[in-house]
C-alpha positions in Angstrom: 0.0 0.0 0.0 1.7 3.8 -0.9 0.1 7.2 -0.1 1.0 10.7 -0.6 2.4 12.9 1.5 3.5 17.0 0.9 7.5 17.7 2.1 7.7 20.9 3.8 10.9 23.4 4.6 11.7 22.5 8.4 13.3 24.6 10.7 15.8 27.0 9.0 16.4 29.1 12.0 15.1 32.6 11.9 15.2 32.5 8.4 12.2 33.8 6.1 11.6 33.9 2.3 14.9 32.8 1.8 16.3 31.7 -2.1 16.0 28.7 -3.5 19.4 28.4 -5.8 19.1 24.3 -6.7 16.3 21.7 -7.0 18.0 18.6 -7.6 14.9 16.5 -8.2 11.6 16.1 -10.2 8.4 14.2 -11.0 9.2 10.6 -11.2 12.6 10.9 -9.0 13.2 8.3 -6.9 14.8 9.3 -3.1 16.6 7.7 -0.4 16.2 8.9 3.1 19.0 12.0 2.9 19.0 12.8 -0.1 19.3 16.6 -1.0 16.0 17.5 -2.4 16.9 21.2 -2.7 19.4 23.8 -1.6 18.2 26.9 -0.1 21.1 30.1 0.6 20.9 32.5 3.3 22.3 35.9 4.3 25.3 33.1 6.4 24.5 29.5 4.7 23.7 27.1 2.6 21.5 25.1 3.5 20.9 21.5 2.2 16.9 20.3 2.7 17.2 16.3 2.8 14.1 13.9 2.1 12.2 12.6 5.3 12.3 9.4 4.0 12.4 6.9 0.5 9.9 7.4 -1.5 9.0 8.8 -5.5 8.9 12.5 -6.2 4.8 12.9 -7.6 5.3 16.3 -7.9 7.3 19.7 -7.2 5.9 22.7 -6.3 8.8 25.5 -6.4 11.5 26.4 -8.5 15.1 27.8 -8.3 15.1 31.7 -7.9 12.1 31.4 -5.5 11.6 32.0 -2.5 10.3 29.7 0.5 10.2 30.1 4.5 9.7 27.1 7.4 6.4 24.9 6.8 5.9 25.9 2.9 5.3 22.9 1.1 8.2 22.1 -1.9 6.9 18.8 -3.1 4.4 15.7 -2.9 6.0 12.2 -2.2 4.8 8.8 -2.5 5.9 6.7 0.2 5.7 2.8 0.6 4.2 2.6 4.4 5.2 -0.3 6.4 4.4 -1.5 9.9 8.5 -0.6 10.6 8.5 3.1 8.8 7.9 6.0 11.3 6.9 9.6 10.0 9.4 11.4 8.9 9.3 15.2 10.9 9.2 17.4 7.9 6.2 15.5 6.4 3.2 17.9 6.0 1.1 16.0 8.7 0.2 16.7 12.9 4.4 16.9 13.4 7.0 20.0 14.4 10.2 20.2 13.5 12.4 19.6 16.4 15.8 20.3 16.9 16.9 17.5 15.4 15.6 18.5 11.6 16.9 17.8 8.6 18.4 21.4 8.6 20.6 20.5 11.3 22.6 18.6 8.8 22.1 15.5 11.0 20.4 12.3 10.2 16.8 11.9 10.9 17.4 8.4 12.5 20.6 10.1 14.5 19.4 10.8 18.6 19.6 14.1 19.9 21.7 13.9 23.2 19.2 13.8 26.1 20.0 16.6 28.8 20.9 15.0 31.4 19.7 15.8 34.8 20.2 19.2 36.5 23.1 18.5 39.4 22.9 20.2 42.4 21.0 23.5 42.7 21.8 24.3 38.9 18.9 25.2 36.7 19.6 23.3 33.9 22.4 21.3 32.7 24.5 20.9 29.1 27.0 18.5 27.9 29.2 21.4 26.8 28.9 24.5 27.8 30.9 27.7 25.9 31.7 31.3 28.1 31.3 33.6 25.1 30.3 33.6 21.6 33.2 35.3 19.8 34.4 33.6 16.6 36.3 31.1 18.8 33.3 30.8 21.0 30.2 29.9 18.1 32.8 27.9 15.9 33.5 25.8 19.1 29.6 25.7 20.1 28.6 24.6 16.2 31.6 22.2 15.8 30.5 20.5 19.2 26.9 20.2 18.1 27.7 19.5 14.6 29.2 16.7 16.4 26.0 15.9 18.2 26.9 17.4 21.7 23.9 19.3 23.7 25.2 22.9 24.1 24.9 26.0 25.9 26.6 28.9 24.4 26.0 31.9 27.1 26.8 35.7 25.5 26.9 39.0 27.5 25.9 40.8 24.5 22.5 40.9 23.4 23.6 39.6 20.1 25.9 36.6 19.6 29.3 36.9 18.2 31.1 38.6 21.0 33.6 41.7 20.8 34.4 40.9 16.8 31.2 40.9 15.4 29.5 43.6 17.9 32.3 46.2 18.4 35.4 45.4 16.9 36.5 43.5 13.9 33.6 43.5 11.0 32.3 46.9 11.9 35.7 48.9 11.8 36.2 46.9 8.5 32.8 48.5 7.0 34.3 52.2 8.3 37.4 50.5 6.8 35.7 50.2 3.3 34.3 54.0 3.3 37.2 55.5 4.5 39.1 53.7 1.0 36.4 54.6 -1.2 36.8 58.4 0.6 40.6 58.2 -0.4 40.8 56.7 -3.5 37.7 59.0 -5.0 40.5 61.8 -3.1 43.8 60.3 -5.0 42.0 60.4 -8.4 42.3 64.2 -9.2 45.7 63.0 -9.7 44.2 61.2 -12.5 42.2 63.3 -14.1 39.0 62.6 -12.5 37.8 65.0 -9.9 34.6 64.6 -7.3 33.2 67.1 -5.0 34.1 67.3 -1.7 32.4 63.8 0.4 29.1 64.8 2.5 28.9 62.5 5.2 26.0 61.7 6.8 27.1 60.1 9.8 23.9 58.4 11.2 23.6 56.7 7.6 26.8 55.6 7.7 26.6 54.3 11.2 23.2 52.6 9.8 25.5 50.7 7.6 27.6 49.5 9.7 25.0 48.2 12.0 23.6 46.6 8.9 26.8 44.8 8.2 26.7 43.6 12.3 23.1 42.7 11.9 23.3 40.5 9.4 25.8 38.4 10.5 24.8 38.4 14.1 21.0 37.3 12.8 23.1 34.5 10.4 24.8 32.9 13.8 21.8 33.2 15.4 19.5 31.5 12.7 22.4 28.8 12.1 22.4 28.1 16.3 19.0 27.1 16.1 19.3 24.7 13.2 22.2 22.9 15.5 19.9 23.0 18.0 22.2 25.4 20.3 20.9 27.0 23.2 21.7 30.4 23.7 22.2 32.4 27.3 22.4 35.9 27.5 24.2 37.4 30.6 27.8 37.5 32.0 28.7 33.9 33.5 31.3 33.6 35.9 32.2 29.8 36.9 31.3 28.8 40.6 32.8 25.1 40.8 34.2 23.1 38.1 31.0 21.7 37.0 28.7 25.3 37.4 28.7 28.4 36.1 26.0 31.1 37.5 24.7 33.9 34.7 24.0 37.0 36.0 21.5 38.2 33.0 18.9 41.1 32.5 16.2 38.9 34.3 17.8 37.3 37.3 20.6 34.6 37.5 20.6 31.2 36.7 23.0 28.3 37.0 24.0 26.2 34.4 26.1 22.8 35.5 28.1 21.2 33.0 29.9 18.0 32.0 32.3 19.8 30.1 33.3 23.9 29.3 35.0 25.6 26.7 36.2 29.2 27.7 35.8 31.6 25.1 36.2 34.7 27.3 38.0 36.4 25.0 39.9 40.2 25.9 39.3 43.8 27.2 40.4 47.0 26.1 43.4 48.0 28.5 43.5 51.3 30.4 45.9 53.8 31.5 45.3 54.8 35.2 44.3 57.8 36.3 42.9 58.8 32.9 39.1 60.7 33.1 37.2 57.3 31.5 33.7 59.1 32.9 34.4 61.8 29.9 32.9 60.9 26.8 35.5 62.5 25.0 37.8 59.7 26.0 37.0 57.1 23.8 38.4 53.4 23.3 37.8 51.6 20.2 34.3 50.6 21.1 33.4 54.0 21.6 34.8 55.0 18.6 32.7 52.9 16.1 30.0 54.6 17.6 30.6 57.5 15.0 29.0 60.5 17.7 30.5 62.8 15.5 33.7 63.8 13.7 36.6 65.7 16.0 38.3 68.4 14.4 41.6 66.7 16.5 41.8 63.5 17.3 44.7 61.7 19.3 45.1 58.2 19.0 47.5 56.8 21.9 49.1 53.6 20.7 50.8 53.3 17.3 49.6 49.2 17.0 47.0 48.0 14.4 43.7 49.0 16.0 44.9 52.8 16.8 46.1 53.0 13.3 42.8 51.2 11.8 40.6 53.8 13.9 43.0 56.5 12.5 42.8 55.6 9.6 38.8 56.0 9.5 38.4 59.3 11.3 41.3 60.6 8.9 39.1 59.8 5.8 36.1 61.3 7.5 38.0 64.8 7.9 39.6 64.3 11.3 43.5 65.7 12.1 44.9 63.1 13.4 48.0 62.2 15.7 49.2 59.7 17.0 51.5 59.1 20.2 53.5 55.5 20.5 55.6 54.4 23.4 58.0 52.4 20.9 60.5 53.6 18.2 58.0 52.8 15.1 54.2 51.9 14.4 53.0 48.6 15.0 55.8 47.0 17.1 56.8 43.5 16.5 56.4 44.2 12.3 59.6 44.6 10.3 60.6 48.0 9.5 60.9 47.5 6.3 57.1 46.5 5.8 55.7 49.4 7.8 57.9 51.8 6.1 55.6 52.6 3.2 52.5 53.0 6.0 54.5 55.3 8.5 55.8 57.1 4.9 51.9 57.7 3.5 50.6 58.3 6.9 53.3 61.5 8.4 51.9 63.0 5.0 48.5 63.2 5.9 48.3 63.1 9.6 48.6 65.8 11.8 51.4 64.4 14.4 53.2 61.3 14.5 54.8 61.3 17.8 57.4 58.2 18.5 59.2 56.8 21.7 56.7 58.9 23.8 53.9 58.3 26.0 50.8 60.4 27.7 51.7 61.1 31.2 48.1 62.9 32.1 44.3 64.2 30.7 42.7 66.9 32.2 39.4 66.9 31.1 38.5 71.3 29.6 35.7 72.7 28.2 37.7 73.3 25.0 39.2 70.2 24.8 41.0 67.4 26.2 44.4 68.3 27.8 46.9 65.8 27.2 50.4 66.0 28.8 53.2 64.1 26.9 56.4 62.7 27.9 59.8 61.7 26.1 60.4 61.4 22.1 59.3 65.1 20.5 56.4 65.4 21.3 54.7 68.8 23.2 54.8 69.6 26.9 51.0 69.3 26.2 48.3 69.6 23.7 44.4 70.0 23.6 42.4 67.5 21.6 38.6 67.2 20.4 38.8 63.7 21.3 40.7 61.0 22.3 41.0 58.0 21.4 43.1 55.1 23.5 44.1 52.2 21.7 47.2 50.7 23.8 46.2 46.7 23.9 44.2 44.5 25.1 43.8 42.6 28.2 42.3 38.5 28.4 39.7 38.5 30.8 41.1 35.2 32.6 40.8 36.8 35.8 37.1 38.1 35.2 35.2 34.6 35.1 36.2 33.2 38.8 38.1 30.7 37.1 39.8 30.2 40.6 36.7 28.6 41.9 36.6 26.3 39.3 40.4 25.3 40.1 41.7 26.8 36.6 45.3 28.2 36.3 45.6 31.8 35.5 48.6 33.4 35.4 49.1 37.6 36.7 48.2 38.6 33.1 44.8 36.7 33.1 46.0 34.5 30.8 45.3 30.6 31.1 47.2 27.8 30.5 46.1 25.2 28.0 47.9 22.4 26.1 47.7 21.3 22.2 44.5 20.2 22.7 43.5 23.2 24.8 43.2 21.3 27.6 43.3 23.5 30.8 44.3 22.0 34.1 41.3 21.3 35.1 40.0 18.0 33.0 36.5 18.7 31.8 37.5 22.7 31.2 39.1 24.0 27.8 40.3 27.2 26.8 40.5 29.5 23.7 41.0 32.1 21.8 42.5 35.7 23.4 42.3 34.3 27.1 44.8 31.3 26.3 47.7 33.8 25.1 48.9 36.0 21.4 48.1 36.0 19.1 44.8 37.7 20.4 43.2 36.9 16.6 40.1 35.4 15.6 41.6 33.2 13.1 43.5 31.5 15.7 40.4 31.6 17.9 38.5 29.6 15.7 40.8 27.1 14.9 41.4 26.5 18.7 37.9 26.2 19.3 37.2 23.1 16.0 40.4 21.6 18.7 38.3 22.1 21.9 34.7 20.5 20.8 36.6 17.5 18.9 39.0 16.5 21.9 35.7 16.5 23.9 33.8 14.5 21.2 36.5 11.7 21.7 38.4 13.0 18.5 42.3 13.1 18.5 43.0 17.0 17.5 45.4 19.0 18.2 46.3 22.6 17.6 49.5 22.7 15.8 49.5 25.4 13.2 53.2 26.4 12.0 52.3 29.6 11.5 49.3 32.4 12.1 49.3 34.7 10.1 48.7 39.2 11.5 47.2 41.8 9.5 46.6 45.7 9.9 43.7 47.3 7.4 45.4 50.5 7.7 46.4 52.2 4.2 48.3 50.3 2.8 47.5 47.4 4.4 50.4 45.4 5.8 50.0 41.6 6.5 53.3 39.0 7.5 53.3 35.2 8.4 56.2 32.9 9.9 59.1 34.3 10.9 59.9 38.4 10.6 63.4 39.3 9.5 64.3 40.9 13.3 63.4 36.9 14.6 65.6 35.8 12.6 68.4 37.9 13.4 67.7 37.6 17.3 67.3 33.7 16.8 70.6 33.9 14.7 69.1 32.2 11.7 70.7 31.9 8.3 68.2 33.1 6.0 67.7 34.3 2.6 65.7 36.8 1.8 63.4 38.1 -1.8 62.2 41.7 -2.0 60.2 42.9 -4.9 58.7 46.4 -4.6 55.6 47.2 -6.1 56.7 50.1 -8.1 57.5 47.2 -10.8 54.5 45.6 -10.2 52.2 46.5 -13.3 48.9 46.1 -11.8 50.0 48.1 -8.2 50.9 51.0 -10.8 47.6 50.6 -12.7 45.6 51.2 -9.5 47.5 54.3 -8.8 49.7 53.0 -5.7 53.7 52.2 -5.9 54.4 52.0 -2.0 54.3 48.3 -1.7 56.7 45.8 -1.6 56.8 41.7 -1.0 59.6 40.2 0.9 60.0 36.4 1.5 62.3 34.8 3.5 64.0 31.0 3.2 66.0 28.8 5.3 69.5 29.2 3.9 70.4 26.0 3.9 66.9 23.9 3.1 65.4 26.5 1.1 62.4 26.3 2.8 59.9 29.3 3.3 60.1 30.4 6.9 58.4 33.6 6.5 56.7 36.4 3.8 55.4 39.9 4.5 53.3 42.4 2.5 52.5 45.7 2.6 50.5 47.2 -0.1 46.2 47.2 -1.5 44.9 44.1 -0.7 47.8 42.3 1.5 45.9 41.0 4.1 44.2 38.5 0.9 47.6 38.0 -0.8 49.2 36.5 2.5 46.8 33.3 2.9 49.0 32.1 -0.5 52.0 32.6 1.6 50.5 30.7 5.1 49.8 27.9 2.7 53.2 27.6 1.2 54.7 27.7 4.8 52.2 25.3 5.8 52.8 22.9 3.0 56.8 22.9 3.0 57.0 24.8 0.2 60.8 25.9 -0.9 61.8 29.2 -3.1 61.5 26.9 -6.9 58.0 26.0 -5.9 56.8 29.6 -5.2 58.9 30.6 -8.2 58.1 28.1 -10.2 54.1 28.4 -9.7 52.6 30.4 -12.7 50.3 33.0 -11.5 48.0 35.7 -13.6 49.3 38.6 -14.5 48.8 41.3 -14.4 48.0 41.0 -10.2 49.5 41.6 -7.1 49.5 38.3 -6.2 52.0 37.6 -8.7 54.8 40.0 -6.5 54.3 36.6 -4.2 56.3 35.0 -7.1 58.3 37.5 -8.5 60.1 37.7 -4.5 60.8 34.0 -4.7 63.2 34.8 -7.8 64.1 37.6 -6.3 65.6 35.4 -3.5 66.8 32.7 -6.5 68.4 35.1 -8.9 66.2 34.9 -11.6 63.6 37.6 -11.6 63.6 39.7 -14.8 60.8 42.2 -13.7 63.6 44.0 -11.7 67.3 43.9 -11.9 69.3 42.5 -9.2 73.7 43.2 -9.7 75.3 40.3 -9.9 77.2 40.0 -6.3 
């Protein structure tokens, strides 16, 4: 005996009239039980729709290009019903689509992990339980449901995705991307082609930004509730090695645990004694908030997040200046890779004030009253605003981890092993909390390490190199070794330079200030590190992590044919640099 049944869209998160881009079957196809039936794509994912169950397509009622939402019907089925087949969940009949739905990616026949019992006084309890929903933090929630774990992912932000997504990386990249087009619509009178002065409406462009953070932060959230992963809003701090208490909006709650993944991430750090209740004072987060445009701006801190902020407000029509402690801008770079940034930037800046340091504010009407110390810089100077950028700070020591038996060092740092194991066996760590690189790329690498070790898996972290990159202009990006390592670790290198005032396609978008530089083993001729600086560089070095990653030596880079014109070809054009046979420049024979 058969019958028909209509196949509906399950849970797709928070998802609504979302595209259809494939339908992979028709009238008269005949389906197993998983079996893609269409592919839908969202603002964050694609999402594969399986079949329910086996059975023969009767009929299909969308198309590609349309549009459908949870419980729209797509097709009409024709199953063979025994006394052994149960009803699939996404089968048009007296069902709901549980968290176990096809959209989660999972088998229909696969069990959900029961939540175990609440221990103790706690409210509820998780198998895995993640502080913090930063890139480290989701990736490590996903990964460990992908993997079939019950999870918890708790968030102090009302929207997941922690201090990145919220207030720090993706919006400054979207001020990032006006702040080029600004410059570059600026730099093309040189060219012939001349626009009015740029009218900036700032709530608009603040509007934009939030857009950007929107959609993202809706994406994780849809793509949480097609794993099935619960999310917490408050600030959790641990209480015992198995609890954490959330202090949220609408009381606490306790959450007990058979295993954690810390995902606390950073702070901004502060200078004491500074006047933080004035406005004017701003740290990064305050100043993505775009309240207006200062006629001065001081940045203190020369590193990549003062001199991405810098970089915005300068665009927008800000004087800037900038005050770092060290002897150059963004410390632990080679010179010769920041040279073409410090060049472009004591051009248009206001001040660039090196080996010096702010020794007091005094909040003014007129201003803010800053007092320097050492290098050239004033006795003091008055500034719209302020902005401090000096570092940040893992919050280690802002979670109780001490009650939950975790080492954390003076810094707030905590200890973990390869497979970012703390000392304490059912709690993990990640991310900015277990030690620098404070990046999100190594954040969610860490985290994929975490929720496998957990799930019985044998990761490890062991990446041979992570690569840094400041979206200042030009941007400036390096992997593996920089050239002062080597010198301090007295290794024999060999080292490739090609600037980017040969480089065809660099000239062609107006810009001759980068350069490439690679660097080889001496003796092995492996790669051992690359920097760029230059439009673009911070896409261009992924080619380089790879090669590092893969073993690669200076013929295989050199020998690699890539399209020209680009700038990704300056990636090969160093490597014969370094071997001697590079005809775009010419290298004296030694």
């Amino acid at each position: 005996m058969s019958k028909i049944v209509k196949i509906e869209v399950p849970d797709i998160g928070d998802f609504t009239e979302v595209d259809i881009i494939e339908v992979l079957v028709k009238a008269g196809s005949v389906v197993a039980v998983e079996d893609t039936l269409i592919t839908l794509e969202s603002d964050k994912a694609t999402i594969e729709i399986p079949s329910p169950s086996a059975g023969t397509i009767k009929e299909v009622l969308v198309e590609v290009n349309g549009k459908v939402s949870q419980g729209d019907v797509i097709l009409t089925m024709e199953l063979e019903t025994t006394s052994q087949q149960s009803t699939p969940t996404n089968i048009k009949k007296e069902t709901t689509i549980g968290a176990a739905s096809a959209a989660n990616n999972k088998p229909s026949d696969t069990p959900i992990a029961a939540k175990a019992a609440p221990t103790g006084q706690s409210d509820t309890h998780a198998e895995v339980v993640v502080l913090g929903s930063g890139p480290g933090g989701y990736t490590a929630a996903f990964r460990a449901a992908d993997l079939g774990k019950q999870v918890i992912l708790i968030e102090k932000y009302d929207s997941i995705g922690g201090v990145c997504l919220n207030v720090g990386c993706i919006p400054s990249k979207a001020l990032l991307h006006t702040a080029q087009i600004i410059t570059e619509a600026e730099e093309m009178s040189a060219h012939g082609v001349t626009f009015g002065k740029p009218k900036i409406d700032l709530a608009k462009l603040a509007g934009f930004k939030n857009k950007v953070i929107g959609q993202l932060t809706g994406g994780l959230a849809g793509l949480a509730k097609q794993r099935g992963v619960e999310i917490v809003h408050g600030y959790g701090k641990f209480t015992s090695p198995k609890t954490i208490v959330i202090e949220a909006k609408d009381g606490t709650k306790t959450i007990s645990f058979d295993n954690a993944i810390i995902a606390a991430g950073s702070s901004v750090m502060h200078i004491p004694g500074l006047p933080y209740d004035d406005p004017r004072l701003m740290d990064s987060t305050g100043a993505l908030e775009l309240e207006d445009i200062p006629k001065r701006l001081l940045v203190i801190g020369g590193g990549i997040i003062g001199l991405e902020m810098a970089t915005v407000y300068d665009a927008l029509g800000s004087k800037v200046s900038i005050v770092e402690l060290s002897p150059g801008l963004i410390p632990g770079c080679d010179r010769d890779l920041v040279r073409p940034l410090a060049k472009r930037v004591k051009k248009r800046y206001e001040n660039i004030w090196l080996n010096a340091k702010v020794t007091d504010i005094k909040a003014k009407k007129s201003g803010l009253k800053v007092s320097f110390g050492g290098g050239k810089a004033p006795a003091s100077d008055t500034f719209d605003r302020v902005l401090l950028a000096v570092g940040r700070s893992p919050n280690g020591k802002l979670i109780d981890a001490e009650k939950a038996g975790i080492n954390v060092d003076e810094r707030g740092f905590i200890t973990v092993d390869k497979q970012q194991k703390t000392n304490v066996a059912n709690i993990y760590a990640i991310g900015d909390v277990v030690g620098q690189p404070m990046l999100a790329h190594k954040a969610t690498h860490e985290a994929k390490v975490a929720a496998e070790v957990i799930s019985g898996m044998k990761s490890y972290f062991d990446a041979k190199t992570i690569p840094s990159v400041a979206y200042t202009d030009p941007e400036i990006a390096w992997m593996g070794k920089t050239e002062d390592q080597c010198k301090a670790e007295d290794i024999d290198y060999k080292k490739g330079v090609f600037p980017w005032a040969a480089s065809g396609r660099s000239l062609s978008i107006g810009r001759n200030d980068g350069v490439t530089k690679v660097l080889f083993d001496k003796t092995t001729h492996k790669l051992i590190g690359a920097g760029m600086t230059g439009p673009n560089a911070g896409e261009l070095i992924a080619e380089a992590v790879l090669a590092l990653e893969m073993g690669a030596d200076i013929e295989d880079i050199a020998l690699t044919v890539h399209p020209h014109p680009t700038l990704s070809e300056t990636f090969n054009f160093a490597a014969e640099v370094a071997e001697g046979t590079c005809t775009d420049i010419y290298i004296p024979k030694r």
